[in-house]
C-alpha positions as CSV (number, residue, x, y, z in Angstrom):
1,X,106.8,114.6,-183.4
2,X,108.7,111.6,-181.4
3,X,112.5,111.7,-180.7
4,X,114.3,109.7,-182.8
5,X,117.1,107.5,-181.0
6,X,120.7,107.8,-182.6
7,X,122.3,104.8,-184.3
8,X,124.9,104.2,-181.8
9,X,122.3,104.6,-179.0
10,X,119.9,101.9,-180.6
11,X,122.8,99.5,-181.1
12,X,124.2,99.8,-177.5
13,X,122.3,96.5,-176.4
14,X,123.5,94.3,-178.9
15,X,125.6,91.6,-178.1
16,X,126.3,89.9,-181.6
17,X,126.1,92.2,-184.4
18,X,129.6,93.6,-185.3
19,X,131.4,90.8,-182.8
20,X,133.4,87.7,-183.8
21,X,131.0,85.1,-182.0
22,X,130.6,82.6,-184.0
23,X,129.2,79.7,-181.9
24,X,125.1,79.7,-182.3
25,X,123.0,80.7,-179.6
26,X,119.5,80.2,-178.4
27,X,118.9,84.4,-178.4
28,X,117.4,86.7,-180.0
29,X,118.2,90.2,-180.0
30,X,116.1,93.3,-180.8
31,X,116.5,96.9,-181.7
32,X,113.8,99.8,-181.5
33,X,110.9,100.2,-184.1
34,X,111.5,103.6,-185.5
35,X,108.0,104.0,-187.1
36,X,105.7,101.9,-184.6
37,X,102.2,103.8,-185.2
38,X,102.9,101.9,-188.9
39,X,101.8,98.4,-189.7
40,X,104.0,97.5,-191.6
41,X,105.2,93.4,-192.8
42,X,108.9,92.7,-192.3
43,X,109.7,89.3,-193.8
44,X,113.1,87.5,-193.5
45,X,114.2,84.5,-195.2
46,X,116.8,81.5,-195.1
47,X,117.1,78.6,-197.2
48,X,119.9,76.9,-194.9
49,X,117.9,76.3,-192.2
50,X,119.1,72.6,-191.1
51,X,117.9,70.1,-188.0
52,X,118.2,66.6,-187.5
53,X,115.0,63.8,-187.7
54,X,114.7,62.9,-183.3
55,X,114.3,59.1,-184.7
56,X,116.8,58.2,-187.5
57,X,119.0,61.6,-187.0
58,X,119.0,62.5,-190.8
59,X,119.7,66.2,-191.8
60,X,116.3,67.9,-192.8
61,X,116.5,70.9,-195.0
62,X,114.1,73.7,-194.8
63,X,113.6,76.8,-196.0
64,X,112.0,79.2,-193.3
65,X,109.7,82.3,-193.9
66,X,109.4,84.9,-191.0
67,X,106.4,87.4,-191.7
68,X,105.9,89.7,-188.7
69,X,104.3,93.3,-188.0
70,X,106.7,94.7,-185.5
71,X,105.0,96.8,-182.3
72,X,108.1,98.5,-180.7
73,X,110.7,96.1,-181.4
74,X,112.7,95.0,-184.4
75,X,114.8,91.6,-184.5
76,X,118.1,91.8,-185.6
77,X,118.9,89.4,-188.0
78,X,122.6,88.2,-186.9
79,X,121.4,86.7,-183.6
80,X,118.0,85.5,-185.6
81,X,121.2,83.4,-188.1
82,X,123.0,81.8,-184.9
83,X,119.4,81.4,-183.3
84,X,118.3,78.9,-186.5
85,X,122.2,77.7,-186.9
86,X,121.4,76.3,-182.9
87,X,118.8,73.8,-184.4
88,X,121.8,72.2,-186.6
89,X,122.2,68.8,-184.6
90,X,119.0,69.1,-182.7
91,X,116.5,65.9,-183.4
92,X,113.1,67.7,-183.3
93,X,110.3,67.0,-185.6
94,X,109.5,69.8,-188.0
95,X,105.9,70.6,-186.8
96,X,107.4,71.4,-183.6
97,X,110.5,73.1,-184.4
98,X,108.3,75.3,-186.5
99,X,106.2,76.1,-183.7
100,X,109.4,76.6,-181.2
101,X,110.4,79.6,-183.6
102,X,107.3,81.0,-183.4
103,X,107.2,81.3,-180.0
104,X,110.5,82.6,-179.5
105,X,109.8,85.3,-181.5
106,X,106.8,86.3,-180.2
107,X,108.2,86.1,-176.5
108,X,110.6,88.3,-177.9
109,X,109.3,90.7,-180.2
110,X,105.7,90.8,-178.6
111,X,104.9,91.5,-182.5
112,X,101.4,92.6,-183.6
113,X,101.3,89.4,-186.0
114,X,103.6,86.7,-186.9
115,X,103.5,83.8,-189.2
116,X,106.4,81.4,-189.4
117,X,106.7,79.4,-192.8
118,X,108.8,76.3,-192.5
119,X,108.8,74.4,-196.3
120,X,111.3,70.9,-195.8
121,X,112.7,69.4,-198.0
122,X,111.3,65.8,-199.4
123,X,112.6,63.3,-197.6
124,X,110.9,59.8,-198.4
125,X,108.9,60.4,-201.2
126,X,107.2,63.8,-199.0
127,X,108.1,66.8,-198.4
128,X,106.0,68.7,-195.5
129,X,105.0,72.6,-195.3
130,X,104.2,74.0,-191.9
131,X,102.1,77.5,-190.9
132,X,102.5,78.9,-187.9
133,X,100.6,81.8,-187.0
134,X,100.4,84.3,-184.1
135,X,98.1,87.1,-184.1
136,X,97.6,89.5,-181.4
C-alpha cells in the first residue's frame, strides 16, 4: 500500500490558498493526486469568467468548463479563480484565450486528458462555444 502524505504536508507549497492575496495572478498551483493509479474526471466550473474584445474592448462573458483526468497532480482551485480573474481587462479573442487555458493547465498539471469548455455569451446577434482538447 502507498504512503499517504499528511494534509499539512500536501499544502506546504501553496502560496494562495488560506492567504489574503487578492490581486489575480498568471499561476497555477497544484497539490498531490492521492489516488493516481485511478482515472478518474475532475470538472470545475465558473460562470464569471470575463475578458475584453482585442478590437472594440467590450466585456465578453463566458462560462468556462475544465474536464481533466489528473496523473499526479491536482489544481487547486483558488489560484485556478485569480488565474481566470487575470484575463479581466485582457483584449484576446475567445478562440485563443480558450486555447491559452488549456495549455496552462496542461503545462501544469501534465494531466492524462483535458478539455476546456469556453460557452460566451452573445454578443452581436452570436454567441460562440469553443472545445479545447488535450489528450495524452
Amino acid at each position: 500500500m502507498k504512503k499517504r502524505l499528511t494534509a499539512k504536508s500536501d499544502l506546504k507549497s501553496l502560496t494562495v490558498l488560506g492567504k489574503e492575496k487578492i490581486i489575480p495572478a498568471r499561476k497555477l498551483e497544484t497539490f498531490p493526486n492521492h489516488h493516481p493509479e485511478r482515472d478518474y474526471v475532475v470538472t470545475m466550473l465558473t460562470e464569471e469568467f470575463t475578458c475584453v474584445c482585442p478590437l472594440t474592448g467590450q466585456p465578453d462573458f463566458a462560462k468556462i468548463t475544465i474536464r481533466y483526468i489528473p496523473d499526479t497532480l491536482i489544481l487547486e482551485s483558488k489560484s485556478l479563480k485569480l488565474y481566470l480573474q487575470s484575463f479581466r481587462n485582457q483584449g484576446t479573442f475567445h478562440e485563443h484565450v480558450s486555447n491559452v487555458i488549456l495549455d496552462d493547465i496542461v503545462s501544469t498539471l501534465a494531466p492524462r486528458w483535458c478539455k476546456i469548455t469556453a460557452e460566451f455569451a452573445v454578443r452581436g446577434g452570436i454567441s460562440i462555444s469553443v472545445d479545447a482538447e488535450f489528450k495524452r
